[in-house]
N, C-alpha and C positions, 0 to 999 in steps of 0.2 A: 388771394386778394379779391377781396368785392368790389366789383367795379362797378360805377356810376351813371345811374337811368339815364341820365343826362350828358349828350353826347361834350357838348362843349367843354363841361367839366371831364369826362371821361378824356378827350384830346390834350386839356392841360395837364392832367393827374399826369397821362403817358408821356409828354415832352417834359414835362418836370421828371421824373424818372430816370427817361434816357438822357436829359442832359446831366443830369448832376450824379447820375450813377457810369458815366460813361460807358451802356450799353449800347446794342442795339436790338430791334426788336424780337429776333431770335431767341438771344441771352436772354432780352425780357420776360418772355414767354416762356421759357425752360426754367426759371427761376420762380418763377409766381402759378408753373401748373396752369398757363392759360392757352389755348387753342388759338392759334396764330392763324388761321383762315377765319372761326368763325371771327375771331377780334377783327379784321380786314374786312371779314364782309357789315358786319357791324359799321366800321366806322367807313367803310367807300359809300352804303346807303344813306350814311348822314352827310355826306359830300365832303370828304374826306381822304386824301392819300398819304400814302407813307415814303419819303423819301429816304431811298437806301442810302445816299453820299451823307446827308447832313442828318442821317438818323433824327426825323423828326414828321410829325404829320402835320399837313398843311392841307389848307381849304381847298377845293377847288378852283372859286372862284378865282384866289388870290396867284393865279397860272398867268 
């Protein structure tokens, strides 16, 4: 999967995904061949976390 320069779109592209493919980011990432730390550290630098319960990435700010 190519994933997208742009962080905002890159957070929707992912919660689009995991919601409607009913993964989570594990699966995500073992499925699409992508590195599940660099992806984490990619999107925590764009202010960005991953919640494990509702499998989904949310803002920071939005804490």
């Amino acid at each position: 999967m190519k994933l997208p320069s742009d962080i905002n779109i890159l957070v929707s592209m992912l919660n689009m995904r995991l919601r409607d493919e009913g993964l989570d980011l594990c699966e995500l990432c073992a499925r699409e061949d992508l590195d599940r730390e660099e992806l984490m550290d990619r999107l925590r630098h764009g202010g960005f976390c991953y919640d494990e319960k509702h499998h989904c990435f949310y803002s920071v700010d939005e804490t």
